[in-house]
ROMIFI-735967 format. One record per residue (C-alpha): x, y, z; residue number from 1; residue in one letter. Coordinates in steps of 0.5 Angstrom, whole numbers. Each point is the difference from the previous one (the first is absolute). Example, Ala and Ser with C-alpha at 12.3 -4.5 7.8 and 13.67 -1.06 7.14 Angstrom:
2
> X|Y|Z|n|res
> 25|-9|16|1|a .
> 2|7|-2|2|s .
# end
This chain:
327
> X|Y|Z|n|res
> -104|-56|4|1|x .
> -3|-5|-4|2|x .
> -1|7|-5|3|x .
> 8|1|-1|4|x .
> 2|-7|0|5|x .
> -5|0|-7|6|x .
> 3|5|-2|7|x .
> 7|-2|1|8|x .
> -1|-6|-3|9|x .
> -3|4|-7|10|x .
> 7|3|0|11|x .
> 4|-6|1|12|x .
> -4|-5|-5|13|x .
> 3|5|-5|14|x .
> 7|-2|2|15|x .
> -1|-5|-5|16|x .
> 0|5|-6|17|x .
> 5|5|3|18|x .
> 5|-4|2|19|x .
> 3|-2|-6|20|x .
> 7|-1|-1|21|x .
> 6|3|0|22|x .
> 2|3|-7|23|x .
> 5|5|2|24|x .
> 8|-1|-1|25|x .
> 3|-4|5|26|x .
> 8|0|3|27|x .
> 3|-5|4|28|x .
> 4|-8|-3|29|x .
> -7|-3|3|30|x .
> -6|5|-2|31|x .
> -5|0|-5|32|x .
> -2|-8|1|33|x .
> -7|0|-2|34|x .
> -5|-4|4|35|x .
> 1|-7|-2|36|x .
> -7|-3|2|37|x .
> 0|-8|2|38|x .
> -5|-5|4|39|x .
> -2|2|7|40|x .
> 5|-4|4|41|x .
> -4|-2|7|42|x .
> 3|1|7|43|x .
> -2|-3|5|44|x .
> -5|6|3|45|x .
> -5|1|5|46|x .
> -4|6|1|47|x .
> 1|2|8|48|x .
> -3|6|2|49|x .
> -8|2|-3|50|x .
> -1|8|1|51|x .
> -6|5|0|52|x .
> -1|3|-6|53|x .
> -6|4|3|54|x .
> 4|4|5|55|x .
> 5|1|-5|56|x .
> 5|-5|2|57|x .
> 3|0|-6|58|x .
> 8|-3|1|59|x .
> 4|5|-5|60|x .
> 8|-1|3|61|x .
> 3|-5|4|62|x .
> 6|-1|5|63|x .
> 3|-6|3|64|x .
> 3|0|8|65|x .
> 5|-5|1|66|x .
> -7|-4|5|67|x .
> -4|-2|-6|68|x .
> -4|7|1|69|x .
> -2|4|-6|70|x .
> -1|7|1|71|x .
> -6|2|-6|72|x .
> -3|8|-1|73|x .
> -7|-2|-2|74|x .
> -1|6|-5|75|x .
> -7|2|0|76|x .
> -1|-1|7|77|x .
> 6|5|1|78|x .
> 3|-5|5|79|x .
> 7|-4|2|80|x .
> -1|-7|3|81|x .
> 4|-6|3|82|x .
> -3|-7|-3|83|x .
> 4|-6|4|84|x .
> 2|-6|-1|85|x .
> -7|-4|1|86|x .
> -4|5|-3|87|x .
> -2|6|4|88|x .
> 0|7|-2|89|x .
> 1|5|5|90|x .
> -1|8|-2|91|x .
> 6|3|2|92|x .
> -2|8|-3|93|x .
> -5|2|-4|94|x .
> 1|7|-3|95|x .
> -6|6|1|96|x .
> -4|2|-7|97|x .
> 2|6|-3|98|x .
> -6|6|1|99|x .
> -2|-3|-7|100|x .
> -1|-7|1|101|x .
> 6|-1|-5|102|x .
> -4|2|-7|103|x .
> 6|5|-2|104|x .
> 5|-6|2|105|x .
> 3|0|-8|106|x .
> -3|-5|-5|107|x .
> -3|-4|5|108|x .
> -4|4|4|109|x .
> 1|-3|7|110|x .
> 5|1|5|111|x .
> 5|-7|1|112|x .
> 6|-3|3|113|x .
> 4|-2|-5|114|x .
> 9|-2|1|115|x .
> 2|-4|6|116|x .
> 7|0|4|117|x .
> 2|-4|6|118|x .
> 6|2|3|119|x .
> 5|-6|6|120|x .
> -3|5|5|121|x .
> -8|-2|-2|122|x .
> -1|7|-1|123|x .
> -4|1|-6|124|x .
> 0|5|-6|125|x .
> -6|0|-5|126|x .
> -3|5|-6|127|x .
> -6|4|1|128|x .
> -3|3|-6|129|x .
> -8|4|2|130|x .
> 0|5|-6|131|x .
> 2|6|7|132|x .
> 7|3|1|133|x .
> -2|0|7|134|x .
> 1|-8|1|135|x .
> 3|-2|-7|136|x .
> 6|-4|3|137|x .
> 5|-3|2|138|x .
> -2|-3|7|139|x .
> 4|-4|6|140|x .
> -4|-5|3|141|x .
> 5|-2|8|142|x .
> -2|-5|3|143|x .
> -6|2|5|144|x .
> 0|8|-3|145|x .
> -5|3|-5|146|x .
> 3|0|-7|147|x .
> 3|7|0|148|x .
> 3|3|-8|149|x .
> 7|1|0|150|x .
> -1|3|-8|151|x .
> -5|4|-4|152|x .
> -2|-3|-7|153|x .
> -3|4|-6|154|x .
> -8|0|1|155|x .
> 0|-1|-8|156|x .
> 4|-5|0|157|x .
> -1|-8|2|158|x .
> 6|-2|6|159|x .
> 0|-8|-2|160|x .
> 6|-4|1|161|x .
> 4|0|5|162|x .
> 7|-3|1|163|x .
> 6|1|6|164|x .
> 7|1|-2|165|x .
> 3|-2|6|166|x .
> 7|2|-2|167|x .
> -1|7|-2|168|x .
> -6|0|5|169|x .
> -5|2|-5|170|x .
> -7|-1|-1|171|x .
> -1|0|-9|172|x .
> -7|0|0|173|x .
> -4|1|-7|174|x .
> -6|5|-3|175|x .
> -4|-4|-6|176|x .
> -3|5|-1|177|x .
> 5|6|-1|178|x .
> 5|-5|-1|179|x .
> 6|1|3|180|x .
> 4|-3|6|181|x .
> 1|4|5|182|x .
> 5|-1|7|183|x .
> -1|2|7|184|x .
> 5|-2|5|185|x .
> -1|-5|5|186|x .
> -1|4|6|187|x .
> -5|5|-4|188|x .
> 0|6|-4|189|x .
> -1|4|-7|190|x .
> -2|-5|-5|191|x .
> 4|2|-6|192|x .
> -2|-3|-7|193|x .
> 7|-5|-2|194|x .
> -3|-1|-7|195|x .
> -6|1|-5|196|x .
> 3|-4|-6|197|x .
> -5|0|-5|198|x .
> 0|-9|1|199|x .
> -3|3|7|200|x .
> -5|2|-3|201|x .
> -8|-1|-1|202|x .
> -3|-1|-7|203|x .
> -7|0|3|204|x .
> -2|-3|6|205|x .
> 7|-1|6|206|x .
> 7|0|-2|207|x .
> 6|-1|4|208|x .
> -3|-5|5|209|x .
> 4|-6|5|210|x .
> 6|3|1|211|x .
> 7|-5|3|212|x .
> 8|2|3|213|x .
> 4|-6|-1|214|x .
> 8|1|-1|215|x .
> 1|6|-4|216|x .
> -7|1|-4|217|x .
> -6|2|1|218|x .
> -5|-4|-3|219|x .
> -7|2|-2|220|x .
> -7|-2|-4|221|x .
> -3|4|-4|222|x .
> -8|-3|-1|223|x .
> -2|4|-6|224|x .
> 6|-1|-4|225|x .
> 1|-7|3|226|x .
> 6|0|2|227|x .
> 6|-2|5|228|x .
> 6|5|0|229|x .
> 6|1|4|230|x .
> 4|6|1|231|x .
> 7|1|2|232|x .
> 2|4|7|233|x .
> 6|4|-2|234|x .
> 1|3|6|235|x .
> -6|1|3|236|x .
> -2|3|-8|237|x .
> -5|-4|-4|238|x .
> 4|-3|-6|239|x .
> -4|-2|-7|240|x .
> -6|-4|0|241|x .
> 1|-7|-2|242|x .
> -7|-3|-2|243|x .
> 2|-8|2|244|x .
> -7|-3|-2|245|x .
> -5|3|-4|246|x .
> -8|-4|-2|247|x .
> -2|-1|7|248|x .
> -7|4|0|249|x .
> -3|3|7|250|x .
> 7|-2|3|251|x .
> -2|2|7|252|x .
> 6|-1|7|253|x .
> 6|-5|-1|254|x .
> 5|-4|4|255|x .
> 7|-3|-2|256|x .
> 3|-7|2|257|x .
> 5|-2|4|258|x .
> 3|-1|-7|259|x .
> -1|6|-4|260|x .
> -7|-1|-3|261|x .
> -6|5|0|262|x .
> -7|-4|3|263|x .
> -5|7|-3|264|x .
> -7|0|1|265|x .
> -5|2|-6|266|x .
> -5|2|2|267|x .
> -6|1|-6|268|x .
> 2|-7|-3|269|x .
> 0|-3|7|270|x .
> 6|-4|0|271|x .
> 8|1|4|272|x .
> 5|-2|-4|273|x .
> 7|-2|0|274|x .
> 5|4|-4|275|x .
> 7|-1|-2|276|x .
> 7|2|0|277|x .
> -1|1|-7|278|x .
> -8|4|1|279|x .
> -3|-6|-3|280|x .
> -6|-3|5|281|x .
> -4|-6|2|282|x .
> -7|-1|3|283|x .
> 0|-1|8|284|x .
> -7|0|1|285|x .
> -6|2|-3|286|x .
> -7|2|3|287|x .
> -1|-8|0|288|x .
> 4|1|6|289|x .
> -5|5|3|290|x .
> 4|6|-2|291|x .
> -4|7|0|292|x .
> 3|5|-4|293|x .
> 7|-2|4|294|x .
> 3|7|3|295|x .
> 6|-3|3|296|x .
> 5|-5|2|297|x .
> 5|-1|6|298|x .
> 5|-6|-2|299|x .
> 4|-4|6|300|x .
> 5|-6|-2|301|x .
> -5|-5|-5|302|x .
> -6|4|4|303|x .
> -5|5|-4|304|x .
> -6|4|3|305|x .
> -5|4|-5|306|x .
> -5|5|3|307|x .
> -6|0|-5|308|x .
> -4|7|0|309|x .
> -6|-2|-5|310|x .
> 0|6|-2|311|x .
> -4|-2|-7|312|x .
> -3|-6|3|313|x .
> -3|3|6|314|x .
> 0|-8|3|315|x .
> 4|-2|5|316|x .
> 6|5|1|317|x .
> 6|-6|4|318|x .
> 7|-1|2|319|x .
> 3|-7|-4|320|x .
> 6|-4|2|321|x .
> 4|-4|-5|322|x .
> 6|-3|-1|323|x .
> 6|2|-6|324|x .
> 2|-5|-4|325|x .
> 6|2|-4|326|x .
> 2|-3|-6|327|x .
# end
């Protein structure tokens, strides 16, 4: 475990490198506005959960339940879990290894679970990516069952966000590294790809990544490009690309506010920010706050969690609760 986790970390520390902005055009009244860079501005933050790095308890995707419970996929240890308000961590599924350990799962040799979703039910739906056709997948995680795959997913691709239209009962789920979104329908069935537009794809290392349905739009990032995008739905079709924020190197999973605003998590300069109507964006919190290569986050009300992978820092993988300020 400690083998691949190295190994992941040589291929994330390029984040750095390959994830430089945007140069392409860009379309929408809003997009293009680079990165402003300012001070950090500290919140009010704890570090509420530490994980095991040792047995691949690496957070890569989060989703909150009305109870204050986090749901999490801890990616190198192939599991879902439950932490709870106080703290505890609890293994919900953890998903078999693949014949070959993993070794041919794209770019990053090791199979993981990756995007999250929690539906009003409790019902759980969350990606796997093993480098195998026969697991590869979108899988169902009902209470008290096994996890079950409701759709098959390339192999030579890496499934990694995951959002929920509850309108149009469709799952959009993105592939860093074919870059495309694709959609399956709530109850299960054929993926089909829904765009593979060139700001999807990857110029080095993972593309299209985090992946949000919020009124009209999907919303995604792109890691190497360092950019957050949305993109029109035109009765259910994918209308053009419109690059909202660019200059945001490493940018991992995001969250929107009550008001609009995007909280995006950077993963190699190890920081989350705030980001604008208008794409310009401000320093919420720094690894000074304990972050650890931030994977994602999940917002409620002036409420923030951040699940820290440590993929580079090999240190001290955690969950961190922080309070918004908006100004």
């Amino acid at each position: 475990m400690r083998r691949r986790i190295r190994t992941l970390a040589v291929a994330v520390a390029a984040v750095g490198v390959l994830a430089a902005p945007a140069t392409q055009a860009v379309a929408g009244p809003t997009a293009g506005v680079p990165a402003a860079p300012v001070a950090p501005s500290a919140l009010p933050a704890r570090i509420s959960v530490h994980f095991d790095p040792a047995t691949g308890q690496l957070p890569e995707n989060i989703t909150w339940a009305p109870d204050g419970t986090a749901y999490l996929t801890f990616a190198a240890a192939r599991q879902v879990v439950a932490v709870d308000p106080a703290g505890r961590t609890r293994v919900l599924a953890t998903l078999p290894a693949p014949a070959d350990g993993g070794v041919h799962t794209p770019v990053l040799g090791f199979a993981l679970t990756t995007g999250i979703v929690r539906t009003g039910d409790g019902t759980l739906y969350f990606l796997y990516a093993s480098g195998d056709a026969a697991s590869t997948g979108l899988y169902r995680l009902t209470p008290g069952q096994p996890p079950r795959r409701i759709a098959a997913l390339p192999a030579t691709g890496l499934p990694n966000g995951l959002a929920l239209d509850p309108t149009g009962r469709t799952f959009y789920l993105t592939d860093s590294v074919l870059g495309t979104i694709s959609t399956v329908p709530l109850a299960g069935g054929p993926a089909r790809v829904w765009s593979s537009a060139s700001a999807l794809a990857a110029t080095g290392f993972l593309g299209v990544n985090g992946v949000k349905v919020r009124g009209d739009a999907v919303w995604v990032t792109n890691l190497d490009q360092g950019t957050l995008l949305r993109i029109p739905l035109r009765q259910g079709r994918p209308g053009a690309v419109e690059v909202r924020a660019t200059g945001l190197a490493g940018i991992d999973d995001f969250a929107f506010t009550a008001d609009g605003r995007v909280v995006a998590a950077l993963n190699g300069p190890n920081t989350v920010v705030g980001i604008d109507h208008d794409g310009r964006t401000r320093t919420l919190l720094t690894g000074a706050d304990g972050l650890q290569n931030p994977t994602s986050v999940a917002v409620r009300g002036h409420t923030i969690l951040v699940a820290s992978a440590a993929y580079v820092t090999a240190t001290d993988p955690n969950l961190i609760v922080a309070t918004l300020r908006h100004r």
